[in-house]
BALOBA-1460 file (C-alpha; in Angstrom, 3 decimals):
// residues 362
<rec num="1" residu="x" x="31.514" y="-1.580" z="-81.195"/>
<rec num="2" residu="x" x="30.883" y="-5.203" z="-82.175"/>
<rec num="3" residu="x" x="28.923" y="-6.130" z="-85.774"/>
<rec num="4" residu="x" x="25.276" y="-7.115" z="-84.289"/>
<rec num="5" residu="x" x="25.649" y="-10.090" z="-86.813"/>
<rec num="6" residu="x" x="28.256" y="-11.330" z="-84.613"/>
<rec num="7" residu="x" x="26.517" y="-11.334" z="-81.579"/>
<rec num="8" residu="x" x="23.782" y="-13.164" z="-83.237"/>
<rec num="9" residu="x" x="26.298" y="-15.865" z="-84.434"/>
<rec num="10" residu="x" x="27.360" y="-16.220" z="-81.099"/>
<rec num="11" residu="x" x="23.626" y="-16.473" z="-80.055"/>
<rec num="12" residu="x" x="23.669" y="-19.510" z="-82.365"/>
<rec num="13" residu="x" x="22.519" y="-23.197" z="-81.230"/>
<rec num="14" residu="x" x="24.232" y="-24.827" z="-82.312"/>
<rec num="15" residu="x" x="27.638" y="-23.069" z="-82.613"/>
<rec num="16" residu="x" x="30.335" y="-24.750" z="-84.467"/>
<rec num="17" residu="x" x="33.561" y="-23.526" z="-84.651"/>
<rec num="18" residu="x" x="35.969" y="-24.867" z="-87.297"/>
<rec num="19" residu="x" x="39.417" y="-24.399" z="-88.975"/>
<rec num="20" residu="x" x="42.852" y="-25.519" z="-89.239"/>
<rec num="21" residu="x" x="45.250" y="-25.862" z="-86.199"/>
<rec num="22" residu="x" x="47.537" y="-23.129" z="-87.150"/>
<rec num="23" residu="x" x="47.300" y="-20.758" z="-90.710"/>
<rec num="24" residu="x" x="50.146" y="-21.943" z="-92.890"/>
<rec num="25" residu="x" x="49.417" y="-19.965" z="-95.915"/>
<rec num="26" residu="x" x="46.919" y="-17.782" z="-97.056"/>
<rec num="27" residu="x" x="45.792" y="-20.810" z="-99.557"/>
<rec num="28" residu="x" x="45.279" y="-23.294" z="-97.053"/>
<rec num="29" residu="x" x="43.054" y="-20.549" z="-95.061"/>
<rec num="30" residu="x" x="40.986" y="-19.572" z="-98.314"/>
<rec num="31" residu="x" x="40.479" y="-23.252" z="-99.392"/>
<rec num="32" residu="x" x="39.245" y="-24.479" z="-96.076"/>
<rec num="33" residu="x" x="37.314" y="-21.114" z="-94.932"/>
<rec num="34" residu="x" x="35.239" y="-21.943" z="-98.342"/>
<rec num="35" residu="x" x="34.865" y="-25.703" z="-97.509"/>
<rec num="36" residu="x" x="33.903" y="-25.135" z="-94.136"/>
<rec num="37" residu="x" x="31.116" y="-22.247" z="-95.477"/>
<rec num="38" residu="x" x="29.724" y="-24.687" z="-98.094"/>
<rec num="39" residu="x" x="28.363" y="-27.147" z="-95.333"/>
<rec num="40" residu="x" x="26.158" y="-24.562" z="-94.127"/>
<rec num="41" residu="x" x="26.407" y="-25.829" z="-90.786"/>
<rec num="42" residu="x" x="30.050" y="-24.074" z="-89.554"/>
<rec num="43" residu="x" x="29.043" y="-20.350" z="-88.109"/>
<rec num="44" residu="x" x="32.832" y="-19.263" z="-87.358"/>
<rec num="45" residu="x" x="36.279" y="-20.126" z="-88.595"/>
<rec num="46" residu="x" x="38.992" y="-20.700" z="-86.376"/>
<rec num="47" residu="x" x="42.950" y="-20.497" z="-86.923"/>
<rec num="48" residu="x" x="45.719" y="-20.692" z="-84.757"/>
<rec num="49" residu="x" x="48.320" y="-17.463" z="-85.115"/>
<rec num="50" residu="x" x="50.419" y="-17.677" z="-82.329"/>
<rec num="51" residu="x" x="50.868" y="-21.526" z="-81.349"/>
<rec num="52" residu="x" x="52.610" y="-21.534" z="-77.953"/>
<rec num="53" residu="x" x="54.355" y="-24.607" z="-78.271"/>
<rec num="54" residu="x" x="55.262" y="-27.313" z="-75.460"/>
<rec num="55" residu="x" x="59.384" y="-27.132" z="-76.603"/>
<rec num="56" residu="x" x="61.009" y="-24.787" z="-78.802"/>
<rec num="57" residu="x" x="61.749" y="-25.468" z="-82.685"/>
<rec num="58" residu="x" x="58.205" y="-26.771" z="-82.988"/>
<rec num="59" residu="x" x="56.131" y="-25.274" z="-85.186"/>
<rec num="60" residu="x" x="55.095" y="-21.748" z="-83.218"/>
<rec num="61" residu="x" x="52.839" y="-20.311" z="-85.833"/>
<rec num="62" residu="x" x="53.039" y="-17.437" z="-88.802"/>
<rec num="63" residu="x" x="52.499" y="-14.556" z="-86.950"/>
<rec num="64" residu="x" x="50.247" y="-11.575" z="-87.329"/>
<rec num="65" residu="x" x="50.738" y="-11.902" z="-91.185"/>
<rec num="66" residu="x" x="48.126" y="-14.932" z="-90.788"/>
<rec num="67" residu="x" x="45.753" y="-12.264" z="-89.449"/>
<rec num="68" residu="x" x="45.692" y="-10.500" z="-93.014"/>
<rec num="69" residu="x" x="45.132" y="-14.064" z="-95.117"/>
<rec num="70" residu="x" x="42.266" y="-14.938" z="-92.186"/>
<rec num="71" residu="x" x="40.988" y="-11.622" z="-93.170"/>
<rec num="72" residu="x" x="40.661" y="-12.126" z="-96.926"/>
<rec num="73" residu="x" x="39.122" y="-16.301" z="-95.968"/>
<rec num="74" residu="x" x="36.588" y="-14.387" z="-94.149"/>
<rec num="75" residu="x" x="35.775" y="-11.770" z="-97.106"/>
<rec num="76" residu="x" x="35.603" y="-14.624" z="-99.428"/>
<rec num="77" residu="x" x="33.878" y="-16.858" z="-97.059"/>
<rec num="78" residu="x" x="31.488" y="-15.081" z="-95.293"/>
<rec num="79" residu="x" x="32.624" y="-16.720" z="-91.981"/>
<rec num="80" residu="x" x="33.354" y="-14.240" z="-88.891"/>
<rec num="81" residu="x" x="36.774" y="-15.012" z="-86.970"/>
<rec num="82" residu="x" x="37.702" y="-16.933" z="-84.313"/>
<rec num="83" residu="x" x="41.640" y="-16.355" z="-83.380"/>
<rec num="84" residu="x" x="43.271" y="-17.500" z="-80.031"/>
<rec num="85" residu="x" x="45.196" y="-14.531" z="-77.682"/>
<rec num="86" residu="x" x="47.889" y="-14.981" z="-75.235"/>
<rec num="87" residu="x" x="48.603" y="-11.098" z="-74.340"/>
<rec num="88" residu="x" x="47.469" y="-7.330" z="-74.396"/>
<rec num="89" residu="x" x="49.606" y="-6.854" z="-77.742"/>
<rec num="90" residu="x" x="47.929" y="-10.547" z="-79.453"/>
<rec num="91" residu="x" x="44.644" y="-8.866" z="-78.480"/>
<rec num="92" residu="x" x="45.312" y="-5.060" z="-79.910"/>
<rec num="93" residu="x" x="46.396" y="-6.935" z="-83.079"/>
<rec num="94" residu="x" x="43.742" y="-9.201" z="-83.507"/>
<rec num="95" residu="x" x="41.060" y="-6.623" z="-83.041"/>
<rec num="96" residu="x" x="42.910" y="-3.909" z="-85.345"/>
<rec num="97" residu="x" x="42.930" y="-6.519" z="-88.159"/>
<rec num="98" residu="x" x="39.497" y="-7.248" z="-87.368"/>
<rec num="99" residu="x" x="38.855" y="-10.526" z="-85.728"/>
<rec num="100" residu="x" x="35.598" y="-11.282" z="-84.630"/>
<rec num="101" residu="x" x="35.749" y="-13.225" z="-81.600"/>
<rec num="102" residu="x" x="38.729" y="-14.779" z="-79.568"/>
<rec num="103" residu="x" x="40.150" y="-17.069" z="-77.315"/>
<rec num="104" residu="x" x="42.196" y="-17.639" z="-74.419"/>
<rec num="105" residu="x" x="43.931" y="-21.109" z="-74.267"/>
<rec num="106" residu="x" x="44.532" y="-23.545" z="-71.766"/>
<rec num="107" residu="x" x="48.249" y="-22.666" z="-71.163"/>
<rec num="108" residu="x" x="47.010" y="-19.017" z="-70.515"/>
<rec num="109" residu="x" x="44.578" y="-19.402" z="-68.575"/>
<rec num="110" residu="x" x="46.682" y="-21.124" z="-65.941"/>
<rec num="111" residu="x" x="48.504" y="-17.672" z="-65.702"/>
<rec num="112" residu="x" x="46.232" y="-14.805" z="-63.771"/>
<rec num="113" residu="x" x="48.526" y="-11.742" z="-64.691"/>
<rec num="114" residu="x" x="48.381" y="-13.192" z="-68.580"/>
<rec num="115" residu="x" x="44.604" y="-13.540" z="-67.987"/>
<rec num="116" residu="x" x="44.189" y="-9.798" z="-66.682"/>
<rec num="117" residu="x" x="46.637" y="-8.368" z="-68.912"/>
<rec num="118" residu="x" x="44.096" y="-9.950" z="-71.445"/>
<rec num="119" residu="x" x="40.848" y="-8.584" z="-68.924"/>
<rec num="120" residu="x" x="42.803" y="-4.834" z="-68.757"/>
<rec num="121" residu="x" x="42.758" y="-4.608" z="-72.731"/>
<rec num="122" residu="x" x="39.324" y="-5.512" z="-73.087"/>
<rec num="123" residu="x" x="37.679" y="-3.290" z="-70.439"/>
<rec num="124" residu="x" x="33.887" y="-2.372" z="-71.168"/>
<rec num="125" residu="x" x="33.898" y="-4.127" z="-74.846"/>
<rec num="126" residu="x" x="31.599" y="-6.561" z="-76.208"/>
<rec num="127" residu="x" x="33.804" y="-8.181" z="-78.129"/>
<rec num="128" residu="x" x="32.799" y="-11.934" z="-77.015"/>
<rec num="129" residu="x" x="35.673" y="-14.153" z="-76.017"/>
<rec num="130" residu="x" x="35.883" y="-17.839" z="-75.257"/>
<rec num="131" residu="x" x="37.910" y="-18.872" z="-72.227"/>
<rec num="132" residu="x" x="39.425" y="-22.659" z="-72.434"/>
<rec num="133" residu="x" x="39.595" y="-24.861" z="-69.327"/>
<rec num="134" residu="x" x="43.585" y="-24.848" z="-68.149"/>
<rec num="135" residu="x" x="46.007" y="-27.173" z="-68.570"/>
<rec num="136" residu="x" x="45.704" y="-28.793" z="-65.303"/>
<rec num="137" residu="x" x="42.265" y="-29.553" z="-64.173"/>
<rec num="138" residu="x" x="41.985" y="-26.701" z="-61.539"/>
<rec num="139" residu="x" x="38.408" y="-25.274" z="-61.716"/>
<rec num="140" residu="x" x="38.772" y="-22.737" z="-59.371"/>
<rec num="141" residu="x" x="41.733" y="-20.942" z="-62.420"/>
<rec num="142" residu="x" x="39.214" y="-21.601" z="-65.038"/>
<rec num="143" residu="x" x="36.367" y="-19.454" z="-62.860"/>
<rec num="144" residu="x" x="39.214" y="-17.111" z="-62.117"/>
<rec num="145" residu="x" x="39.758" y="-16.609" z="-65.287"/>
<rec num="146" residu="x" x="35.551" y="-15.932" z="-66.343"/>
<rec num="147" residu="x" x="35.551" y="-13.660" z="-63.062"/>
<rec num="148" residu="x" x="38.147" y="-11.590" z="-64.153"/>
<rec num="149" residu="x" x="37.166" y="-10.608" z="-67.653"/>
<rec num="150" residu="x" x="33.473" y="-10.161" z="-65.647"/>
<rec num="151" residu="x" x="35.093" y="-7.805" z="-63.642"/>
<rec num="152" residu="x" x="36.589" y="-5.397" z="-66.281"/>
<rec num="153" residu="x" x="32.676" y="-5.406" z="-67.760"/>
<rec num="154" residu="x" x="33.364" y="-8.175" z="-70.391"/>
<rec num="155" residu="x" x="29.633" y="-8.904" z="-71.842"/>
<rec num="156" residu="x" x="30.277" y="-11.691" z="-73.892"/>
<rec num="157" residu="x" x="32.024" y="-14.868" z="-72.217"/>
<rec num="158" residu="x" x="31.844" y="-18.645" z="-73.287"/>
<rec num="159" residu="x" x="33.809" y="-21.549" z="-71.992"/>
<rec num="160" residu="x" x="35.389" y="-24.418" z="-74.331"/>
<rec num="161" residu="x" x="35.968" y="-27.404" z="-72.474"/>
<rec num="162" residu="x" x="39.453" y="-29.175" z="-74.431"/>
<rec num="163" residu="x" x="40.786" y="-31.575" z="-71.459"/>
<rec num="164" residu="x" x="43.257" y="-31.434" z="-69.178"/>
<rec num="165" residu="x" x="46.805" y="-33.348" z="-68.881"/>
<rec num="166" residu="x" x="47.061" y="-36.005" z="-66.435"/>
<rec num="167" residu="x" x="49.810" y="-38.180" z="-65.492"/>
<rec num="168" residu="x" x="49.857" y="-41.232" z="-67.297"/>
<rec num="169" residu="x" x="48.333" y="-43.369" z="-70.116"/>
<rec num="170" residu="x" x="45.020" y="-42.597" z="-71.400"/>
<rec num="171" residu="x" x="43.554" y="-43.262" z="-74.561"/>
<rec num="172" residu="x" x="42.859" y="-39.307" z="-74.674"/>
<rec num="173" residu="x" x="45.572" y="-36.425" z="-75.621"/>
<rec num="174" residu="x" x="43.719" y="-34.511" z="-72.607"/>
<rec num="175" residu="x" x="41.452" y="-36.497" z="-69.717"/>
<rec num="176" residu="x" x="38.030" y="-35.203" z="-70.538"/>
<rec num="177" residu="x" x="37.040" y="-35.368" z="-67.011"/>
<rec num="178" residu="x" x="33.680" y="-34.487" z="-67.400"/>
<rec num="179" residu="x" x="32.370" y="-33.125" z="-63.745"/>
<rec num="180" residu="x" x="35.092" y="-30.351" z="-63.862"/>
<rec num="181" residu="x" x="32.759" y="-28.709" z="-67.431"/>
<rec num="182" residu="x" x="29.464" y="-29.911" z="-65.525"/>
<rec num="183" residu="x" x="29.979" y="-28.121" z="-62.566"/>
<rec num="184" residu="x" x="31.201" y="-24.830" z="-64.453"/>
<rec num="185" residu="x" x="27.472" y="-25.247" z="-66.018"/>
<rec num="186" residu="x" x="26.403" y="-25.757" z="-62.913"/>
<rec num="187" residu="x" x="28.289" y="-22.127" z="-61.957"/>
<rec num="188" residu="x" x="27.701" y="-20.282" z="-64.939"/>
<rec num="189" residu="x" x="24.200" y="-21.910" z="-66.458"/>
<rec num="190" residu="x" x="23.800" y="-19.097" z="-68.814"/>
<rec num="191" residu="x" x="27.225" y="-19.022" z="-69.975"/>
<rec num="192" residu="x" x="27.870" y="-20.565" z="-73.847"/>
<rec num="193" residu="x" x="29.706" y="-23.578" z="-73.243"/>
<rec num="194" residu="x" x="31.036" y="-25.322" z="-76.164"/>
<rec num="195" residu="x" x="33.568" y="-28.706" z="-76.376"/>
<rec num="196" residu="x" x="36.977" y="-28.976" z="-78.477"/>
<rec num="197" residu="x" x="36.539" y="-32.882" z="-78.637"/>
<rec num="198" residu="x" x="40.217" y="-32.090" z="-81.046"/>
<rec num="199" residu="x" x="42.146" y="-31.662" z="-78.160"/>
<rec num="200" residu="x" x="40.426" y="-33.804" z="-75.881"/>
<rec num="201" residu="x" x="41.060" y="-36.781" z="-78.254"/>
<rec num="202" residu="x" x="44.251" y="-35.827" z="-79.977"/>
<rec num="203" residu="x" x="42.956" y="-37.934" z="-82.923"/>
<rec num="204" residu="x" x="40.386" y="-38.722" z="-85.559"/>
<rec num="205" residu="x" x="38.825" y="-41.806" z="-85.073"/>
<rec num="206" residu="x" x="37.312" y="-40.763" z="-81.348"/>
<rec num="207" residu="x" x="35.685" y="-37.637" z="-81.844"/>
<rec num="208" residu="x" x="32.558" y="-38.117" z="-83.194"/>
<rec num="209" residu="x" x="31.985" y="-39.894" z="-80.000"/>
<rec num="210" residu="x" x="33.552" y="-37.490" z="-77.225"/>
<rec num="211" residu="x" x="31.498" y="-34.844" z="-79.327"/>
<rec num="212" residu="x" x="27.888" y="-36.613" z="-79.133"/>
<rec num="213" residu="x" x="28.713" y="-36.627" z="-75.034"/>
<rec num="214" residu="x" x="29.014" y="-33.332" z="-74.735"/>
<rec num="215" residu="x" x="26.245" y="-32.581" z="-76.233"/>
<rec num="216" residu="x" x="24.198" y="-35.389" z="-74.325"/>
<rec num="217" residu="x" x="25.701" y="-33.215" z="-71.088"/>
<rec num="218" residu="x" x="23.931" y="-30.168" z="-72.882"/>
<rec num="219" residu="x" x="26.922" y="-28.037" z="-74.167"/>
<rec num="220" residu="x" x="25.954" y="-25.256" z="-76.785"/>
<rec num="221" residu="x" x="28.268" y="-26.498" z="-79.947"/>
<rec num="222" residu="x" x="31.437" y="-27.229" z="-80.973"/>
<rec num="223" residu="x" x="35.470" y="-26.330" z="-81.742"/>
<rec num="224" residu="x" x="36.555" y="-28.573" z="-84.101"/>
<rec num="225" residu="x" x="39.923" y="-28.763" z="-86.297"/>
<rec num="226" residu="x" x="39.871" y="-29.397" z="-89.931"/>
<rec num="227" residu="x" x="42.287" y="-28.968" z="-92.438"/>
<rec num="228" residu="x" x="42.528" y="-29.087" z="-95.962"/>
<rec num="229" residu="x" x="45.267" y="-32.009" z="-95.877"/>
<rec num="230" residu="x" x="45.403" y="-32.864" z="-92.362"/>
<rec num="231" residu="x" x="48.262" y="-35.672" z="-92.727"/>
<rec num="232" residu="x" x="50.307" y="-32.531" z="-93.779"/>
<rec num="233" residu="x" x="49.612" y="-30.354" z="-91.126"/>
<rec num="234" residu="x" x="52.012" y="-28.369" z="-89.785"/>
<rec num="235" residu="x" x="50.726" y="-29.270" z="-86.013"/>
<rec num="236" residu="x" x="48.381" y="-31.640" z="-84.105"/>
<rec num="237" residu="x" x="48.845" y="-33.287" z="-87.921"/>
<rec num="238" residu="x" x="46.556" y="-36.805" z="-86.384"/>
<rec num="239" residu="x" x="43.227" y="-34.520" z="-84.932"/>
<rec num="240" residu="x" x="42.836" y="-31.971" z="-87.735"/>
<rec num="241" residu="x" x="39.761" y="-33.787" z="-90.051"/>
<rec num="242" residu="x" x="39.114" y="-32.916" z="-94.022"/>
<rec num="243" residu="x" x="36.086" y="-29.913" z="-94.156"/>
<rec num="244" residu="x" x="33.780" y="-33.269" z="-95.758"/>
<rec num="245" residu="x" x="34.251" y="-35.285" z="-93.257"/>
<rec num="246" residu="x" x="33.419" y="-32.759" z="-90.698"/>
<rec num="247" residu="x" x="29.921" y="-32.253" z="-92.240"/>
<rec num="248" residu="x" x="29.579" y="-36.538" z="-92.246"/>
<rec num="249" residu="x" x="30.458" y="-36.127" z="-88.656"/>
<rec num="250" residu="x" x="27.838" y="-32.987" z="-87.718"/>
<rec num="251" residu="x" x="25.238" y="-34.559" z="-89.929"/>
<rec num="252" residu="x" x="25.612" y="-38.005" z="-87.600"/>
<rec num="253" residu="x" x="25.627" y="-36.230" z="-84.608"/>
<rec num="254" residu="x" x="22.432" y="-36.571" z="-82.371"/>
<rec num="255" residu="x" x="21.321" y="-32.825" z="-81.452"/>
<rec num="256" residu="x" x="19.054" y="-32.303" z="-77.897"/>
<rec num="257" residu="x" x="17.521" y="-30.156" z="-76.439"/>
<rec num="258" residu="x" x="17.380" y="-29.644" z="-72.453"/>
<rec num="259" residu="x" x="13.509" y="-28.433" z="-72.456"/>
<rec num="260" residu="x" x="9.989" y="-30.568" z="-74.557"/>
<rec num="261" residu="x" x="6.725" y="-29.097" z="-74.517"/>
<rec num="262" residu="x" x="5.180" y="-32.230" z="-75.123"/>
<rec num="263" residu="x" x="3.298" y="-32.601" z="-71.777"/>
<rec num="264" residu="x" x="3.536" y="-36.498" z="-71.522"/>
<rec num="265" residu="x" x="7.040" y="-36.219" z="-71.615"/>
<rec num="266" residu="x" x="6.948" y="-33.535" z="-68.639"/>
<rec num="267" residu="x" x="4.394" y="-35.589" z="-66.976"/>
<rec num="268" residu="x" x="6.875" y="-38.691" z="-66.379"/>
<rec num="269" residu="x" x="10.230" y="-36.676" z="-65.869"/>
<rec num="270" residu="x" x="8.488" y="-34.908" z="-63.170"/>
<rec num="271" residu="x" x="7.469" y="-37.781" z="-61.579"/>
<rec num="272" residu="x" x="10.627" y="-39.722" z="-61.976"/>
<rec num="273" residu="x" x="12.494" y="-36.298" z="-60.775"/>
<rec num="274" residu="x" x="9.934" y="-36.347" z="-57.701"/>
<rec num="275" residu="x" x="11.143" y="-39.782" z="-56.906"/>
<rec num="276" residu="x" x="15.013" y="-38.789" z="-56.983"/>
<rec num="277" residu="x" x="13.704" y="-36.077" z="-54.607"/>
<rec num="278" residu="x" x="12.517" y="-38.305" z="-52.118"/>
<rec num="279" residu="x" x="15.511" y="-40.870" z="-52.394"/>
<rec num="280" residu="x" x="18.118" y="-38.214" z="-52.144"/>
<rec num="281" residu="x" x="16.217" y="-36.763" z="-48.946"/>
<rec num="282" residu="x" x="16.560" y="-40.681" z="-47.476"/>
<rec num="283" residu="x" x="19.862" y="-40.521" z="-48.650"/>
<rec num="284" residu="x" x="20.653" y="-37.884" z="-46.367"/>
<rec num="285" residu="x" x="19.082" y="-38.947" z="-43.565"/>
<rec num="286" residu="x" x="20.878" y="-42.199" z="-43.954"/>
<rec num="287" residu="x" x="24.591" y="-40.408" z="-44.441"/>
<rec num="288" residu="x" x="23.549" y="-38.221" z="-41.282"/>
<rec num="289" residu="x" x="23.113" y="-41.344" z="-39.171"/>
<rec num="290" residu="x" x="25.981" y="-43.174" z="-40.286"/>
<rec num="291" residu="x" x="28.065" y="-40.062" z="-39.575"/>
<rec num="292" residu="x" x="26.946" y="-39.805" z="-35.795"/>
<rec num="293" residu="x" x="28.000" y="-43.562" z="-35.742"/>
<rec num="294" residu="x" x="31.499" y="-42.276" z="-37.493"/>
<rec num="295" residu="x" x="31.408" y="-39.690" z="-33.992"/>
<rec num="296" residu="x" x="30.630" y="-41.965" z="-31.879"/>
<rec num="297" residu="x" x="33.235" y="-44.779" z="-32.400"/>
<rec num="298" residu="x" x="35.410" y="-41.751" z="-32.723"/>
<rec num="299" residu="x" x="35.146" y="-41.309" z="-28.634"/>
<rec num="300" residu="x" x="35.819" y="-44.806" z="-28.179"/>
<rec num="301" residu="x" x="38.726" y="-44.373" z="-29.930"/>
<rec num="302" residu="x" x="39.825" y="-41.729" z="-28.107"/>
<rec num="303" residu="x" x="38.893" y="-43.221" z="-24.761"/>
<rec num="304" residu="x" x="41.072" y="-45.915" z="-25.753"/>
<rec num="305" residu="x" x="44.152" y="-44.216" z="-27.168"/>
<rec num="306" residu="x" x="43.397" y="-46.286" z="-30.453"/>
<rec num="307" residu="x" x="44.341" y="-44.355" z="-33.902"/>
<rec num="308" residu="x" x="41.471" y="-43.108" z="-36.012"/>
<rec num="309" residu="x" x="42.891" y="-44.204" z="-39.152"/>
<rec num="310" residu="x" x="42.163" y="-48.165" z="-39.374"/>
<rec num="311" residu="x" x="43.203" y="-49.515" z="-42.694"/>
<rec num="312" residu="x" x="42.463" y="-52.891" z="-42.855"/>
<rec num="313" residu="x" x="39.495" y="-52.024" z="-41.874"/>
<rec num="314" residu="x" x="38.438" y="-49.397" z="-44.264"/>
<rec num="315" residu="x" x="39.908" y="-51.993" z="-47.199"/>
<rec num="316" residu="x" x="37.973" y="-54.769" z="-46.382"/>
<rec num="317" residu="x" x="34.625" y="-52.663" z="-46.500"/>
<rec num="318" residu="x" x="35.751" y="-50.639" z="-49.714"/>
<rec num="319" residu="x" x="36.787" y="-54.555" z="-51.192"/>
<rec num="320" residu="x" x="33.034" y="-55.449" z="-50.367"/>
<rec num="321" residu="x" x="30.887" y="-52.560" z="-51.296"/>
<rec num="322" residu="x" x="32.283" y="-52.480" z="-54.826"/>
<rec num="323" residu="x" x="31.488" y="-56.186" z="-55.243"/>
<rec num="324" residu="x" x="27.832" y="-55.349" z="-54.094"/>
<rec num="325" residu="x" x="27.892" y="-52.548" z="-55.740"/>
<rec num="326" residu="x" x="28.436" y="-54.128" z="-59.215"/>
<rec num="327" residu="x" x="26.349" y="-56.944" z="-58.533"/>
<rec num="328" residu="x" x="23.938" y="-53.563" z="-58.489"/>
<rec num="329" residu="x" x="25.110" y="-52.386" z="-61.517"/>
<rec num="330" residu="x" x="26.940" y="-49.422" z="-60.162"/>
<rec num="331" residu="x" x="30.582" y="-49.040" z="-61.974"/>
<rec num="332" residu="x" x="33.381" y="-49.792" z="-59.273"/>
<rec num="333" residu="x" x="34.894" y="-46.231" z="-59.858"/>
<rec num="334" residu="x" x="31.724" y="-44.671" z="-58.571"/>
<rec num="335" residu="x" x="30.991" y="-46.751" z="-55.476"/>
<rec num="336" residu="x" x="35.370" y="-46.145" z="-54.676"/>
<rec num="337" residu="x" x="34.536" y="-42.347" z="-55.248"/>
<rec num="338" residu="x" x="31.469" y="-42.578" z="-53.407"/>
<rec num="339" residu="x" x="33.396" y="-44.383" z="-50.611"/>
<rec num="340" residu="x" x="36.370" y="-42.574" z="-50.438"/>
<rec num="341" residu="x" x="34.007" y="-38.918" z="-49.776"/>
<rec num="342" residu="x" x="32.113" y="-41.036" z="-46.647"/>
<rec num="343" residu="x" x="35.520" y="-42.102" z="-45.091"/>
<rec num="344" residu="x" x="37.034" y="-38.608" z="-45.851"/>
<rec num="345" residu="x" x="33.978" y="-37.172" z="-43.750"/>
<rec num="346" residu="x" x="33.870" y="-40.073" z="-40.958"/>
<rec num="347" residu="x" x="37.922" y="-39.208" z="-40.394"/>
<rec num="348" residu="x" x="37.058" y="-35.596" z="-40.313"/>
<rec num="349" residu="x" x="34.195" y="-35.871" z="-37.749"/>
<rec num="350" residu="x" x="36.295" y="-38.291" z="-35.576"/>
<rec num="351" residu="x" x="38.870" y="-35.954" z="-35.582"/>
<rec num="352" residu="x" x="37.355" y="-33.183" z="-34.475"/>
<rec num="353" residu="x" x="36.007" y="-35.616" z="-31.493"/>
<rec num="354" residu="x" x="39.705" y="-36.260" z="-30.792"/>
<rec num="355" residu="x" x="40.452" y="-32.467" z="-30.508"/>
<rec num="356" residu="x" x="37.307" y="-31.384" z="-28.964"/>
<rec num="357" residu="x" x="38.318" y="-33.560" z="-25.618"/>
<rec num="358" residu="x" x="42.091" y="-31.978" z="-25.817"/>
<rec num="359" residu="x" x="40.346" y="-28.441" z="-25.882"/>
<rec num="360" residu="x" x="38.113" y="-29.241" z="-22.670"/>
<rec num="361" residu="x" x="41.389" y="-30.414" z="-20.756"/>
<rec num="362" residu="x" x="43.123" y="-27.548" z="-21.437"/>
C-alpha cells in the first residue's frame, strides 16, 4: 500500500519534479537531493537508473545500485522518488527498494508488450506512475499506453509531455508540438499532466520559456533536470541546470490558474465565450455550404470525365488565402493547416460523388 503522503504530493499544484539525468554516485544524488529540498518548491526527486541509450557505449546508467544511494538522498532529503521503468523486473526492483512513484519513457511507451509487461506487474496498486508521450508523435500509443495501465486497475496515472523526434532541423531536441498534449487534456481532463521542457529543449537557455507555455496551456507542474555540475554530466550534459538556478527559473515563472471567482472577470469571458459560440455555429454553416459546392462541382467533374484533383488550382487559392490571411493577422501555418483540412474534405466528398454514380450503373 502506498504512503498517503505520497498521494498527497502527487495531489500537489504545482508539482515539480527535479534531479539529475542519470545517478552517477551516491554524492552527486545526496548533494543535489539536498539542493533541490532547500528551495522548498521541488516536491519529488527524479534520477535516471537505467538510461536506454540511442547507440551502445553511451553512457547506459549505474544500475539498481543507484536505487540504494536514491534511497539514502531521499532519507536525508525528505524528497519521495521519482525513478523511470522499462520492464516487469525495473518495476519489482524499484518498488522493493522503495521508490515512490515512476515512469515510463518515451522509447517504452512506443512498445505495447513493454507497456503491459509494465501494466501486468502493477495490477490493482496505487502506486502512481507517469506515462511520457512516445518517441514519435503517435497519440493514439500514448492513450494506449494510459488505457492499458487503466485496465489492470492502475489508480494513479499522469502524463509528461517531453517532445517528439521529427525529421529535420529544429531549434528543439524534441518538436514540442503542442496539440498532440492539448488534445490528451482534452481526453483525459482529470489526468495530472506535467511538461519535461529538458527534453523538449535539449538545452538551457530555452526552457524557462517552453516551461511558462505549458503552463499558459494549463499543465499541472513540471520535470525538470538539474545537476550538481551539469557541464560534467555524464548525459544530456547541455539541459541538466544547477539546483539555484532552477529556483531563479520557478521563482520567474508566471503560475495560472484555469478557474477566478472574481465575477467581473466571469462576466466578460462568458460573454466573449458566447460570442465564439455564435461565430463557430456561422462557421459551420459556412463550411457546410461550401462543401455542397465541393459536391456539386464534383458531378460536373464526373459528367465530364475531368480529374478531381486540380492543382493549379488548389495552389493559386492556398497562394491567396495566406496573403489575406496575414494581412488578417492569422500566421500562414494556420490558414495552410486550415486549408489543407477543407481541400482534404472537398476531395473526399467529390469522391464519393465519383463512386456513388459507378455504384448506380452497376
Amino acid at each position: 500500500m502506498t504512503n498517503p503522503s505520497i498521494i498527497k504530493t502527487w495531489q500537489q499544484r504545482p508539482l515539480i519534479i527535479s534531479g539529475p539525468c542519470s545517478a552517477e554516485s551516491e554524492q552527486q544524488l545526496v548533494e543535489t537531493a539536498m539542493a533541490l529540498a532547500s528551495t522548498g518548491k521541488v516536491a519529488m526527486l527524479r534520477a535516471g537508473i537505467w538510461k536506454p541509450r540511442t547507440k551502445p557505449g553511451l553512457f547506459e546508467g549505474m544500475g539498481s545500485i543507484a536505487l540504494q544511494w536514491l534511497k539514502l538522498a531521499s532519507s536525508l532529503s525528505g524528497l519521495p522518488t521519482c525513478v523511470e521503468v522499462a520492464n516487469a523486473k525495473h518495476v519489482e526492483e524499484a518498488l522493493h527498494m522503495g521508490v515512490d512513484v515512476l515512469w515510463i519513457g518515451a522509447r517504452t511507451t512506443v512498445n505495447p508488450f513493454s507497456v503491459q509487461e509494465i501494466a501486468d506487474v502493477l495490477r490493482n496498486t496505487d502506486v502512481p506512475i507517469l506515462v511520457k508521450n512516445p518517441v514519435n508523435p503517435d497519440i493514439e500509443l500514448w492513450a494506449g499506453a494510459i488505457e492499458r495501465l487503466q485496465a489492470v486497475h492502475v489508480k494513479n496515472i499522469g502524463m509528461i509531455h517531453r517532445g517528439f523526434s521529427t525529421y529535420g532541423d529544429s531549434n528543439y531536441r524534441n518538436a514540442p508540438l503542442w496539440h498532440i498534449p492539448i488534445e490528451m487534456k482534452r481526453r483525459y481532463p482529470e489526468m495530472l499532466l506535467i511538461c519535461d521542457p529538458s527534453h523538449i529543449c535539449g538545452n538551457r537557455h530555452m526552457l524557462h520559456q517552453v516551461a511558462q507555455r505549458s503552463i499558459d496551456l494549463g499543465y499541472h507542474g513540471l520535470m525538470v533536470e538539474s545537476h550538481p555540475n551539469p557541464d560534467k554530466a555524464l548525459s544530456d550534459a547541455k539541459q541538466q541546470i544547477l539546483p539555484g538556478d532552477l529556483m531563479v527559473m520557478l521563482n520567474n515563472l508566471v503560475w495560472r490558474s484555469e478557474q477566478s471567482s472574481e465575477q467581473e472577470f466571469v462576466d466578460a469571458l462568458t460573454k466573449l465565450r458566447a460570442r465564439i459560440d455564435n461565430l463557430d455555429e456561422e462557421l459551420l454553416g459556412l463550411i457546410a455550404e461550401r462543401m455542397k459546392l465541393a459536391e456539386k462541382i464534383g458531378e460536373y467533374k464526373r459528367d465530364n470525365n475531368i480529374t478531381i484533383l486540380q492543382t493549379q488550382r488548389w495552389n493559386e487559392i492556398l497562394e491567396k488565402s495566406i496573403q489575406k490571411g496575414i494581412k488578417l493577422g492569422l500566421s500562414p501555418a494556420f490558414i495552410a493547416r486550415y486549408f489543407d483540412a477543407v481541400h482534404l474534405e472537398s476531395i473526399s466528398r467529390q469522391n464519393s460523388v465519383m463512386y456513388a454514380k459507378k455504384e448506380e450503373t452497376k
